[in-house]
C-alpha positions, -999 to +999 in steps of 0.1 A: +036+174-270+074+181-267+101+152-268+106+135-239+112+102-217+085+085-215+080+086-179+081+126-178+050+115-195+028+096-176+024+060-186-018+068-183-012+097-204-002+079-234-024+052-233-051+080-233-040+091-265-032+060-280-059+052-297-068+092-306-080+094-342-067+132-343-038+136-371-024+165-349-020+134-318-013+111-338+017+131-355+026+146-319+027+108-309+050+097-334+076+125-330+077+118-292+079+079-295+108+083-325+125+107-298+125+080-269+136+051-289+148+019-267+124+035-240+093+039-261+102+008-279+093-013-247+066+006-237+047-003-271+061-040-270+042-037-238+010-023-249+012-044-277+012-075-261-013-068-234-049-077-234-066-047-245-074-055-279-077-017-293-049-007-279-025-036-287-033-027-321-023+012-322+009-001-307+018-030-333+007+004-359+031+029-341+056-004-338+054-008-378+056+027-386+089+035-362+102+001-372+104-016-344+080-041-351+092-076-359+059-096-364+076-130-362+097-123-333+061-110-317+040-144-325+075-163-309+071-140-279+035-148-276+037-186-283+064-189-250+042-163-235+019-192-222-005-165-226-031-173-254-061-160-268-074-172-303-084-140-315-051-123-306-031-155-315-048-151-350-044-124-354-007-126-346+000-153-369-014-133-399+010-105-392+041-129-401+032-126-432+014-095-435+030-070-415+003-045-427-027-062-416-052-039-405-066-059-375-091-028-366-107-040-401-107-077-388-125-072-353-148-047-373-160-070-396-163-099-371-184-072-351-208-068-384-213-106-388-223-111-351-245-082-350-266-096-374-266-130-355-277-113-325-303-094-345-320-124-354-318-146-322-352-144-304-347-148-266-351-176-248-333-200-281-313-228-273-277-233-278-287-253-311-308-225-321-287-199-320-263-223-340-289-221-368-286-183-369-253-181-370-254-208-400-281-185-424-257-154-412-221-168-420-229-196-446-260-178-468-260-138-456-222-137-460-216-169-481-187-181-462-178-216-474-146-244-481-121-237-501-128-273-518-108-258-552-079-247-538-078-266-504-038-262-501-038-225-507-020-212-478-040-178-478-069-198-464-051-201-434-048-162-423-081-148-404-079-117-425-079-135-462-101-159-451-126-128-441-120-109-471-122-139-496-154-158-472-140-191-476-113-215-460-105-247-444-117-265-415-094-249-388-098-211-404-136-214-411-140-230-372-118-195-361-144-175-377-171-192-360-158-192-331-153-156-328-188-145-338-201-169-316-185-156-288-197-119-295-230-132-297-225-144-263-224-183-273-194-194-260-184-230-281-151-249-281-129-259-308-126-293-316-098-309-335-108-343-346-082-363-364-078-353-398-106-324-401-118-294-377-153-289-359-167-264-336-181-283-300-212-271-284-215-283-250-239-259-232-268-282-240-283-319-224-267-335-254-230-320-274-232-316-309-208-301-330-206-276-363-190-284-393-180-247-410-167-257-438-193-280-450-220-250-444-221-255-408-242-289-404-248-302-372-233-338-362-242-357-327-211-372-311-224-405-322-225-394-362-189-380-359-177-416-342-194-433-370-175-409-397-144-415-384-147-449-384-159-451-417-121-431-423-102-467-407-099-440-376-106-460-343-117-432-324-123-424-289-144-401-265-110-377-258-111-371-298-143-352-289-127-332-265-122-293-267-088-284-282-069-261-265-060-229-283-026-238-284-034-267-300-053-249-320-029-222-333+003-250-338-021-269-362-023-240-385+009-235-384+014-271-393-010-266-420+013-241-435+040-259-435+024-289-457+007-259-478+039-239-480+063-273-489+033-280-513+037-246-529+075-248-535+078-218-510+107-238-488+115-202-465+080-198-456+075-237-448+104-237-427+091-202-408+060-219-397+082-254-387+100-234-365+067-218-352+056-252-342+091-261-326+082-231-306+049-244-296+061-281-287+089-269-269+073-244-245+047-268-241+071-298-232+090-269-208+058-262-190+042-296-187+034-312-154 
């Protein structure tokens, strides 16, 4: 492959070869990206932030090796994006801090977790049922569990620690479940209750939610009133609500920053404050 613009080279072309394991591509790739510059910049900024998972990752590689990746210029360019995803979003967040994430790793082992689950779930099961395999495969096959010891470590906020390391907090541990759950073909909501994090199952009569990081028990709506109550919380029927993944990802963020100002570590809080910022004013933008 010869240096040249990218579109003497067919757009199609190069996303054929994108993903190409081949060193001989790969290399050929990297010459003729480094060659285009500006041009091949934006058409990996483009890949990158598209919805094909696999791809958007070679990109962000290609992006980091070339230097012209800028992870948290990326995560503000999704967050006004409107567009989100929680896998992607993530994903995303992790890479602030780790530029070098290896996201191929992530979805791989996210693939593992919910190919057992769907190994052991015996058709027709109920929505609650197949919340019981997912519990014996993340919380006693893989031993994922809180983070009770170290609660304000801000590494249990990033999707890729918290999968390497098994445990987390509410918000991260609910991610992970979320995510299997959804490649097991069991799509659940996120729930952020006021001052903790559950995962909402509403595909049955009667909703009941998960609590990941105390080992995935099963609460009615009527328990999780009564628990909030006993917390001096009055609570109401909207606290049950799904959360939306914006919602979701801004309260991590916010997480970091109380973990971050815990830690002493003043830059990183302030990143993350101005990652929410980002969130509250392109939501207050786009409201209507």
């Amino acid at each position: 492959m010869d240096p040249a613009t990218p579109s003497a080279i067919s757009r199609e072309a190069l996303l054929s070869l994108l993903d190409d394991s081949s060193p001989v591509v790969r290399r050929a790739l990297h010459a003729h990206f480094a060659a285009n510059g500006g041009e091949a910049e934006s058409f990996l900024r483009g890949v990158a932030s598209g919805k094909h998972r696999a791809l958007a990752w070679h990109a962000r590689r290609f992006m980091e090796e070339l230097n012209f990746s800028d992870p948290a210029a990326e995560f503000r360019t999704f967050i006004r994006s409107l567009s989100y995803e929680l896998e992607t979003g993530s994903l995303m967040l992790a890479r602030t801090v780790n530029p070098r994430l290896d996201a191929g790793r992530c979805c791989e082992q996210l693939d593992a977790i919910a190919a057992r689950c769907r190994e052991l779930i015996v058709e027709p099961s109920s929505a609650r049922e197949k919340c019981r395999v997912l519990n014996r495969v993340l919380f006693h096959d893989y031993g994922f569990r809180g983070n009770i010891e170290h609660y304000t470590d801000p590494l249990n906020s990033y999707l890729d620690v918290v999968l390497e390391r098994k445990k987390g907090i509410p918000v991260s541990l609910s991610i992970v479940y979320l995510l299997v759950a959804q490649r097991a073909g069991l799509e659940l909501e996120p729930v952020g209750l006021p001052g903790h994090f559950m995962v909402g199952c509403f595909l049955d009569a009667e909703p009941f939610f998960i609590d990941a990081f105390d080992g995935g028990i099963l609460r009615s709506a009527d328990e999780i009133l009564g628990l909030l109550r006993a917390q001096e919380i009055d609570p109401s029927p909207l606290d049950l609500a799904p959360t939306p993944v914006r919602e979701v990802l801004c309260r991590c963020c916010r997480n970091l920053v109380q973990h971050y100002t815990a830690a002493g570590e003043i830059e990183r809080a302030s990143l993350f404050a101005g990652f929410v910022g980002e969130f509250e004013s392109t939501y207050e933008r786009n409201a209507t």
